[in-house]
C-alpha positions as CSV (number, residue, x, y, z in Angstrom):
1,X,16.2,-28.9,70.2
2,X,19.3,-27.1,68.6
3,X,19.1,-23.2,70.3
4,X,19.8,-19.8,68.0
5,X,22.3,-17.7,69.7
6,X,23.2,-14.3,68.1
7,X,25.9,-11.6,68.6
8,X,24.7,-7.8,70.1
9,X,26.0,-4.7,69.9
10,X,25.2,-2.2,72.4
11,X,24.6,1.0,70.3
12,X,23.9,4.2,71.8
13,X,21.0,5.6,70.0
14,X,19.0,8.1,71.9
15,X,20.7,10.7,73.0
16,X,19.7,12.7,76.5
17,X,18.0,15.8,74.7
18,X,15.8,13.0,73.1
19,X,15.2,11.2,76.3
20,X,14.1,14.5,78.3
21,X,11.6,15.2,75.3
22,X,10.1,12.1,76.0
23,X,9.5,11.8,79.6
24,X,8.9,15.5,79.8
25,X,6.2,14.8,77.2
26,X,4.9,11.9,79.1
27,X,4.4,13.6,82.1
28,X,3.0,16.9,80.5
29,X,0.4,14.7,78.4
30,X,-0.8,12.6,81.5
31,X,-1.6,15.8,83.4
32,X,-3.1,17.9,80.5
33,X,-5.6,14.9,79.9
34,X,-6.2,14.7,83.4
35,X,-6.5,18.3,84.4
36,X,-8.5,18.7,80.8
37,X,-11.2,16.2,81.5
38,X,-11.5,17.9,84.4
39,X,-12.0,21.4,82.8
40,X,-14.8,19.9,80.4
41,X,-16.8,18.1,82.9
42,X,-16.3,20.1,86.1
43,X,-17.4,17.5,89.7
44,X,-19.7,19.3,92.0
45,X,-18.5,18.9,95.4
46,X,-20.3,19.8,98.8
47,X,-17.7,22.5,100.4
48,X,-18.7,24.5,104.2
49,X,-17.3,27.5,101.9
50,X,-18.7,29.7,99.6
51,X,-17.6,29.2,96.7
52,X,-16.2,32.5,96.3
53,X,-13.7,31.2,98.6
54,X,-13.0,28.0,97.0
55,X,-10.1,27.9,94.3
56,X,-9.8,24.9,93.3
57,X,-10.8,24.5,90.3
58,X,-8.8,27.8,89.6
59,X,-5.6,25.5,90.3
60,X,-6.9,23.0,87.9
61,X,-6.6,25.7,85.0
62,X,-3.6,26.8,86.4
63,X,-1.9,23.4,86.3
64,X,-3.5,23.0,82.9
65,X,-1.8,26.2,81.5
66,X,1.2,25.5,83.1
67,X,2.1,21.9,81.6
68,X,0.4,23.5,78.4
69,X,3.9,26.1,78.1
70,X,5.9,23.2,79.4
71,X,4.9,20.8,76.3
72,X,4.8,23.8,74.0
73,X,8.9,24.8,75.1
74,X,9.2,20.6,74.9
75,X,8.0,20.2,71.6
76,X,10.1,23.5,70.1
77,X,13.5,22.3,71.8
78,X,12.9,19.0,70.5
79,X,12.2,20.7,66.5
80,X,15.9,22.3,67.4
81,X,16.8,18.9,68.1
82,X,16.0,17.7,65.0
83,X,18.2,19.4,63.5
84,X,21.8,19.0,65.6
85,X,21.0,15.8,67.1
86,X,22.5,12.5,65.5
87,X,21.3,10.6,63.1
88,X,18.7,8.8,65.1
89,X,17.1,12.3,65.9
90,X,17.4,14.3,62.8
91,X,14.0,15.7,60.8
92,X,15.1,13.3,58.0
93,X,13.0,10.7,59.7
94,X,10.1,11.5,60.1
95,X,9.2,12.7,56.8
96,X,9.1,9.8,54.5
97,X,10.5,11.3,51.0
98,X,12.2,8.3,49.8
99,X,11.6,4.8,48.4
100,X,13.3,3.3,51.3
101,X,10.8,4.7,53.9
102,X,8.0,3.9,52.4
103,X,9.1,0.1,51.6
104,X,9.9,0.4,55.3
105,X,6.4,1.8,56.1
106,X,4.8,-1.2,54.4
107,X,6.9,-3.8,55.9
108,X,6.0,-2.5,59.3
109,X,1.9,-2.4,58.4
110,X,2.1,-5.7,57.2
111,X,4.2,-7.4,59.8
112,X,3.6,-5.4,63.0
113,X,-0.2,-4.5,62.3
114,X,-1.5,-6.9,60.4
115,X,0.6,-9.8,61.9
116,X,1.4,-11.3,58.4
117,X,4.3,-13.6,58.0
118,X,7.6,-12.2,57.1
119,X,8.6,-14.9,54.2
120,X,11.7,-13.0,52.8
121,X,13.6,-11.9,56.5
122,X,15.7,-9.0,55.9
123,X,17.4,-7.8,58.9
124,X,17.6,-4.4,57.8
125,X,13.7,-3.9,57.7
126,X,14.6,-3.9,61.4
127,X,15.1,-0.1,62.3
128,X,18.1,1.0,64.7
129,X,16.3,4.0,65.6
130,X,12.1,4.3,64.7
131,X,10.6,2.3,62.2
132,X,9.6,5.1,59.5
133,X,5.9,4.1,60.5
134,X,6.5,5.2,63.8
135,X,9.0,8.1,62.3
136,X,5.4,9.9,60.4
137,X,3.3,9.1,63.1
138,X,5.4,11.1,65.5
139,X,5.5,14.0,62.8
140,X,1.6,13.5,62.0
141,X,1.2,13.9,66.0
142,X,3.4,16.8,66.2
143,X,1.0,18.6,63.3
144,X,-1.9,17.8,65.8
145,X,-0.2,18.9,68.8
146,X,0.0,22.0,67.1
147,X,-3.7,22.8,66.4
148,X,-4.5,21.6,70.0
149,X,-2.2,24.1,70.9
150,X,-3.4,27.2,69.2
151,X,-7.1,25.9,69.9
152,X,-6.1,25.7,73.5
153,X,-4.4,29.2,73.7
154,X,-7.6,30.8,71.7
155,X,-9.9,29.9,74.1
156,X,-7.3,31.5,76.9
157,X,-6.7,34.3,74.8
158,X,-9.8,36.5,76.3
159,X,-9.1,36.0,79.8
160,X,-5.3,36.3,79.7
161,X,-3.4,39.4,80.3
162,X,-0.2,37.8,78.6
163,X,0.6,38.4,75.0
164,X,1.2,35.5,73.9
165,X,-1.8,33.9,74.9
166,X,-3.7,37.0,72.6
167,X,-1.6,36.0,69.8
168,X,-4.1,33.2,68.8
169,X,-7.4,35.1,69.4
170,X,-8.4,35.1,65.8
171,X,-8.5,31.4,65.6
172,X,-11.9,31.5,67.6
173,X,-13.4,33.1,65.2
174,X,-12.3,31.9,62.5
175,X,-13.6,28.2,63.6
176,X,-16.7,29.8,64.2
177,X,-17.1,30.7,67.9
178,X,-16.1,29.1,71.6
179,X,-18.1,25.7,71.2
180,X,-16.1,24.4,67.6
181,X,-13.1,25.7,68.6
182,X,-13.6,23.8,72.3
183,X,-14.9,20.0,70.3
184,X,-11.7,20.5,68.1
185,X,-9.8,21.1,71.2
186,X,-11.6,17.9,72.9
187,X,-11.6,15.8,70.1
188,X,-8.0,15.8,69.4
189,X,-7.4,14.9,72.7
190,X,-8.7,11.2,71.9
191,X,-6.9,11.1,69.1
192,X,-3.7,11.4,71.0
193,X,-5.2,9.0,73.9
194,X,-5.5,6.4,70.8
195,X,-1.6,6.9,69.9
196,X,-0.6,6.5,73.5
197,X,-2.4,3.2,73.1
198,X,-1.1,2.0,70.1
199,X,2.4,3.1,70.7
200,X,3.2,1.7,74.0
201,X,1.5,-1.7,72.5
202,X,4.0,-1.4,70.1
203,X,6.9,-0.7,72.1
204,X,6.3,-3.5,74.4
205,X,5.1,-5.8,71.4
206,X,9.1,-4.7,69.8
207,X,10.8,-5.1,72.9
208,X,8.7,-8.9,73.2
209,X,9.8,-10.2,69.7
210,X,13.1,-8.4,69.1
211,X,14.5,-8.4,72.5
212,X,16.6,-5.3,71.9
213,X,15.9,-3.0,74.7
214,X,13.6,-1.6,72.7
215,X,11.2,0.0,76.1
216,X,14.9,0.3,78.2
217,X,16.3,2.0,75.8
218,X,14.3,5.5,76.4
219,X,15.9,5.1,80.0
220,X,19.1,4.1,79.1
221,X,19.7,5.5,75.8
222,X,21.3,1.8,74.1
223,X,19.8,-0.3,71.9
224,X,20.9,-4.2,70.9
225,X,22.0,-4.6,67.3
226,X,23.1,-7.9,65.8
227,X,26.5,-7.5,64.9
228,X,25.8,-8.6,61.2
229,X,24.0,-5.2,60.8
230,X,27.1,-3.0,62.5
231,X,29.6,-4.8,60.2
232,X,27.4,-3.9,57.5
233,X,27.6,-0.3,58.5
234,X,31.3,-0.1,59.0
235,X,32.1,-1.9,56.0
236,X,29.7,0.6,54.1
237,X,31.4,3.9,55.8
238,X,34.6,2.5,55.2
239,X,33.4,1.4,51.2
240,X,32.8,5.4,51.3
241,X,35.5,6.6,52.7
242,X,37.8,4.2,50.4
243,X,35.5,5.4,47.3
244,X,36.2,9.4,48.3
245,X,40.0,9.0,48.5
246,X,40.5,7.3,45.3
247,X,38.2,10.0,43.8
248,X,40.5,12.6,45.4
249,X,43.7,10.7,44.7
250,X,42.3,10.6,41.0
251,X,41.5,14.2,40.5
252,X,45.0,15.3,41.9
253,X,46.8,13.2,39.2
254,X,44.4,14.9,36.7
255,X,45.3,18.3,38.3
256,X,48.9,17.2,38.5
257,X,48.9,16.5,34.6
């Protein structure tokens, strides 16, 4: 049996700023779901205290509101990011406004979801960075974050002495009182339980069938690309570059004449 070999290149895609976002948002998720299951369905416990005395579930809001600011400052530095980070991090991604994206969007569906067959194999339909599935899922997420966010910090809003909490105390209100603004709250919760799911099937299910680093590289920062694809790149930058200096060299006789 005659075995394919192909030729890597180690590319350095995400960048640290990226890789801080994302473990800092692991970590902040895992305890606000934790500490926020905990806030809707309070355990009884037998304590020799009153309960007066007893604080602890004072320490679970606490924790709660603390990782809350944490992901909030995460999720802002990482929407600077977007913008002077490289390629692989820039806004451009996530939004898909071209052709391209959503012929990339499709290929993903119907290979990576729906298991089809790949018939015509076309090695850039393999993204270096995220797939631009993945790309508007992250940016439909971040749109969610936001509404648990202000839902959150309206229901802190009349028990907080802090400003910025207050800031959001019309949302209540406007969703029609403490218990719809808490369901919205808990409900979007699942849905980002649900994406935690999918994506880490994903990742692994990438990493399984590509073999190119794909879960490593959030620790490392490098991905594997077959070399095929990075001469394709270089040969395109330098097809530019050659393009824009005849152009220039062009014009000059023009101005020269």
């Amino acid at each position: 049996m005659k075995t394919i070999t192909y030729n890597y290149k180690r590319v350095y895609v995400w960048e640290l700023a990226v890789r801080f976002f994302h473990w800092t948002t692991v970590l902040s998720l895992t305890v606000l779901v934790i500490t926020g299951f905990i806030i809707a369905d309070p355990p009884s416990f037998n304590l020799n205290v009153e309960a007066t005395n007893s604080y602890w579930f004072g320490y679970i809001r606490l924790t709660h509101f603390a990782f809350a600011y944490i992901l909030i400052a995460n999720v802002i530095f990482r929407l600077y990011w977007a913008f002077v980070g490289n390629q692989f991090a820039n806004w451009r991604n996530f939004i898909p406004y071209t052709k391209k994206h959503w012929q990339n969007i499709a290929h993903v569906l119907k290979v990576d979801i729906m298991l089809m067959k790949d018939k015509n194999h076309n090695l850039s339909d393999i993204s270096i960075g995220h797939n631009s599935l993945a790309a508007f899922s992250y940016f439909l997420m971040t749109l969610l974050f936001f509404l648990q966010a202000i839902t959150g910090l309206a229901l802190l809003a009349d028990t907080s002495g802090w400003w910025f909490p207050k800031m959001f105390h019309w949302i209540v209100p406007l969703l029609g009182g403490d218990i719809p603004t808490r369901y919205i709250h808990h409900i979007s919760t699942w849905f980002f339980l649900v994406f935690v799911v999918v994506h880490v099937y994903l990742v692994l299910y990438h990493d399984y069938v590509e073999a190119r680093g794909e879960a490593s590289s959030m620790i490392s920062g490098f991905k594997f690309v077959r070399a095929e694809r990075f001469r394709k790149i270089i040969n395109k930058i330098v097809s530019t570059i050659t393009k824009n200096q005849t152009n220039q060299s062009k014009a000059k006789k023009t101005d020269d004449k």
